[in-house]
C-alpha positions as CSV (number, residue, x, y, z in Angstrom):
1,X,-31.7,-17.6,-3.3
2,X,-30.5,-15.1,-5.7
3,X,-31.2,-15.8,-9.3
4,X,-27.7,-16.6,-11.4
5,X,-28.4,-14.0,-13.6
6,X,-28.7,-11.5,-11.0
7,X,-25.6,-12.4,-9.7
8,X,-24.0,-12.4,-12.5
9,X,-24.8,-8.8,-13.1
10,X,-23.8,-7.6,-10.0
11,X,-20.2,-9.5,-10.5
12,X,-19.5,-7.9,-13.7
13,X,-20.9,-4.4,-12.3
14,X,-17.8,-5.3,-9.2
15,X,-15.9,-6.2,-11.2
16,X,-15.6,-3.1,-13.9
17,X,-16.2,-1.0,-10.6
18,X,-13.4,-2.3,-9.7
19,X,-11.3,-1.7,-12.7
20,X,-12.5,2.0,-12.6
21,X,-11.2,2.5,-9.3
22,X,-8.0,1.2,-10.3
23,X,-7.5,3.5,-13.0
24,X,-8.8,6.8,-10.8
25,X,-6.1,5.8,-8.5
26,X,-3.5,5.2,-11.5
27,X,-4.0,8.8,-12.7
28,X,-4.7,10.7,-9.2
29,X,-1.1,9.0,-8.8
30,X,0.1,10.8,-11.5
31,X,1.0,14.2,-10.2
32,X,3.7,12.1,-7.5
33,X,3.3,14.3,-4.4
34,X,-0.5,12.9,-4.4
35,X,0.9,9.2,-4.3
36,X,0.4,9.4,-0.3
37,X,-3.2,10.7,-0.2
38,X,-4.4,8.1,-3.4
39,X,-2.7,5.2,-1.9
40,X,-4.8,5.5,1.8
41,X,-7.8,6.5,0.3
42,X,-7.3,3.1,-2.0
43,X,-6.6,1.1,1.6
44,X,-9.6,3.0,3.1
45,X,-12.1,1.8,0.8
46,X,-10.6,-1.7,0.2
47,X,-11.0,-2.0,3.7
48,X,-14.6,-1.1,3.3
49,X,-14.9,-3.5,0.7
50,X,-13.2,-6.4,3.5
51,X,-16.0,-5.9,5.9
52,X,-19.2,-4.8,2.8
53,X,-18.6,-6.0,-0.1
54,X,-21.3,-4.1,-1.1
55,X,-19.5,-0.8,-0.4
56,X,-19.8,1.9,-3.6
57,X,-16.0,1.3,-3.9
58,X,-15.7,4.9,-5.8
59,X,-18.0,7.2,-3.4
60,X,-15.7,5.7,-0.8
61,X,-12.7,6.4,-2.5
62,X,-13.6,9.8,-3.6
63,X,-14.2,10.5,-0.1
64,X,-11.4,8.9,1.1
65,X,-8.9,11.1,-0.9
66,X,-10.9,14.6,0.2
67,X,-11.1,13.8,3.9
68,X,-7.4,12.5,4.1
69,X,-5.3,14.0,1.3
70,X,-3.2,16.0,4.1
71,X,-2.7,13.6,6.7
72,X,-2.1,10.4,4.1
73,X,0.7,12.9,2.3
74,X,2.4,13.6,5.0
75,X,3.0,10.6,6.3
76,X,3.8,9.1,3.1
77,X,6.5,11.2,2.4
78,X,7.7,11.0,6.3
79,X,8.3,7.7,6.1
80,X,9.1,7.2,2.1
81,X,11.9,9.7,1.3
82,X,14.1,7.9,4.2
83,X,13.3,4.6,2.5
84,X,14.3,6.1,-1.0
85,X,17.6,7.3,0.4
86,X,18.3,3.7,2.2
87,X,17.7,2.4,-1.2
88,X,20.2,4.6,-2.4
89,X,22.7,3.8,0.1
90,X,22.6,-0.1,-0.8
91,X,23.6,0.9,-4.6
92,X,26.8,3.3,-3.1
93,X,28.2,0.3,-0.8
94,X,27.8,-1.9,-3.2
95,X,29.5,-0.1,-5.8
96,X,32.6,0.3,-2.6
97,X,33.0,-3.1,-3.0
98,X,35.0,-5.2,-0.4
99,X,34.0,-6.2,3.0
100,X,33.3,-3.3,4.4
101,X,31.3,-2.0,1.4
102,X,29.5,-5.3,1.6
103,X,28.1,-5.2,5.1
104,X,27.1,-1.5,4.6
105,X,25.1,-2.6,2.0
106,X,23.2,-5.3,3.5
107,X,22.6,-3.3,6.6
108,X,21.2,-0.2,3.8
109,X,19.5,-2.9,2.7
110,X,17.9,-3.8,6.4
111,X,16.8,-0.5,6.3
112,X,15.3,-0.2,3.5
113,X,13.0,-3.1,4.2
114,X,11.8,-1.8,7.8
115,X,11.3,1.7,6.6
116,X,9.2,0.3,3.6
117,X,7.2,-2.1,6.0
118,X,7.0,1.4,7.9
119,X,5.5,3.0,4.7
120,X,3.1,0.3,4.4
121,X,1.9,0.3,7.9
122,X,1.8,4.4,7.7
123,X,-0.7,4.1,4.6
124,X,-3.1,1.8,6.6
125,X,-2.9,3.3,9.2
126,X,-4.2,6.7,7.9
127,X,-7.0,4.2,6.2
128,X,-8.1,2.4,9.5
129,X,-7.6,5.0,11.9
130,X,-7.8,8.4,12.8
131,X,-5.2,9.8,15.0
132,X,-2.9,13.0,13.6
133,X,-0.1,12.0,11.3
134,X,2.9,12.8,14.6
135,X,1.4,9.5,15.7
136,X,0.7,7.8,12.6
137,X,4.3,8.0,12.0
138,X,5.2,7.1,15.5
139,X,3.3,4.0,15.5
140,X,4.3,3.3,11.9
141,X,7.7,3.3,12.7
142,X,6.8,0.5,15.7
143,X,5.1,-1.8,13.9
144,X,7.6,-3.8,11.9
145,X,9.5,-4.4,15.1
146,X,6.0,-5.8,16.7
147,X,4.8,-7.6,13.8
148,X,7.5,-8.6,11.5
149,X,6.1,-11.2,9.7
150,X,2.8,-9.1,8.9
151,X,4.8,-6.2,8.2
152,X,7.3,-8.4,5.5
153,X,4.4,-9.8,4.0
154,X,2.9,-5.9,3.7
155,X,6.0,-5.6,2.0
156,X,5.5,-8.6,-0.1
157,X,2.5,-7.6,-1.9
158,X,3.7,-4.5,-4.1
159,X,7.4,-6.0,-4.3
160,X,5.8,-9.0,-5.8
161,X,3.9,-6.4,-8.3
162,X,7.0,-4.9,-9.7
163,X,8.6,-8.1,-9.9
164,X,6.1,-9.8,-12.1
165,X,5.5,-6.5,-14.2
166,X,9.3,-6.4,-14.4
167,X,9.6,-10.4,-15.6
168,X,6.5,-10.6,-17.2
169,X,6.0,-6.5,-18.9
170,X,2.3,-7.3,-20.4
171,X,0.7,-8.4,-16.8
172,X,1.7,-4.5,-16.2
173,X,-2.1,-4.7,-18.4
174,X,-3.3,-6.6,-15.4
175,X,-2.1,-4.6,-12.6
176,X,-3.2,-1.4,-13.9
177,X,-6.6,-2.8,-14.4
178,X,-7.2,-4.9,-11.1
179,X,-3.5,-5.5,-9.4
180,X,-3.2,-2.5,-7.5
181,X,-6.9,-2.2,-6.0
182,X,-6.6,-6.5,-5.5
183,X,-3.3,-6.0,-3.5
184,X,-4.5,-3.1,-1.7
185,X,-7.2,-6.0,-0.3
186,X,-4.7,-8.2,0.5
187,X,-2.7,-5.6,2.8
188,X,-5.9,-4.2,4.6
189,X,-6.6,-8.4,5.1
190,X,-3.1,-9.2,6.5
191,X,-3.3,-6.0,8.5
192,X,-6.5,-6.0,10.3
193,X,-5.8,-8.6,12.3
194,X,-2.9,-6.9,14.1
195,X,-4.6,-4.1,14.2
196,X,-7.7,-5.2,15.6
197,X,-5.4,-6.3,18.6
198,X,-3.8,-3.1,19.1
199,X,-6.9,-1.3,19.6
């Protein structure tokens, strides 16, 4: 058996590796149009961490960004834009007002949701497989109509994150120490089962 205080070392080295790592991913966020590549190279190596948890989270993750920085931006940005203009939409029909106005939003607001769950699945995808981003986006596009209770609960994970930030502004401390790369976990865990079955 491991002695305690070796363990205990190693947890406090995870665990400030795993602050780093969420801080490189805040800041290679930063520029915007990177958002894509950072975000699947962050579900790469959380995946890596699922299956090792001995994986050197930041090699991984440096890697991760360099090998898929085209492929993860494209399809980010495929599949995101649409989503940002569905968001969009639900403000305008509201704003219309009446029946029609109503219904137009809620179905905007549909939208939204599957192209987001779309977004999701697109980013773990790039992470957990290798196929070019026309199929990527194909299969991303699929998915929430196969799986939609995996795919809601992909949703689930950084909705929840803004909403608690939003209700609660000092956790923001939290997510942008350990949130983002502790949700990113969660996804690649909800995930891997459905994907497992589609390969």
């Amino acid at each position: 058996m491991e002695p305690v205080d070796n363990r205990t070392v190693r947890g406090l080295s995870s665990f400030f590796t795993l602050v780093a790592l969420n801080l490189i991913y805040v800041v290679t966020c930063i520029p915007v149009l990177t958002i894509g590549a950072a975000t699947s190279a962050l579900l790469e190596t959380m995946d890596a961490v699922r299956t090792d948890p001995d994986t050197d989270m930041l090699r991984t993750y440096m890697a991760a960004l360099k090998s898929d920085k085209i492929r993860g931006t494209v399809v980010f940005w495929t599949l995101c834009l649409p989503a940002l203009l569905a968001l969009f939409a639900i403000s305008f029909w509201w704003s219309v007002g009446g029946a029609a106005g109503t219904i137009a939003a809620l179905a905007a607001g549909l939208f939204t949701l599957y192209l987001a769950a779309s977004t999701a699945h697109g980013m773990l995808l790039v992470a957990t497989r290798t196929a070019p981003a026309r199929t990527t986006i194909h299969n991303s596009l699929l998915l929430p109509a196969a799986a939609p209770g995996r795919s809601l609960l992909l949703v689930l994970v950084p909705v929840t994150e803004i909403a608690v930030a939003i209700a609660v502004p000092v956790s923001l401390i939290l997510i942008l120490t350990v949130g983002l790369t502790i949700g990113a976990l969660i996804q690649t865990a909800v995930a891997a089962p459905l994907y497992a079955s589609l390969s």
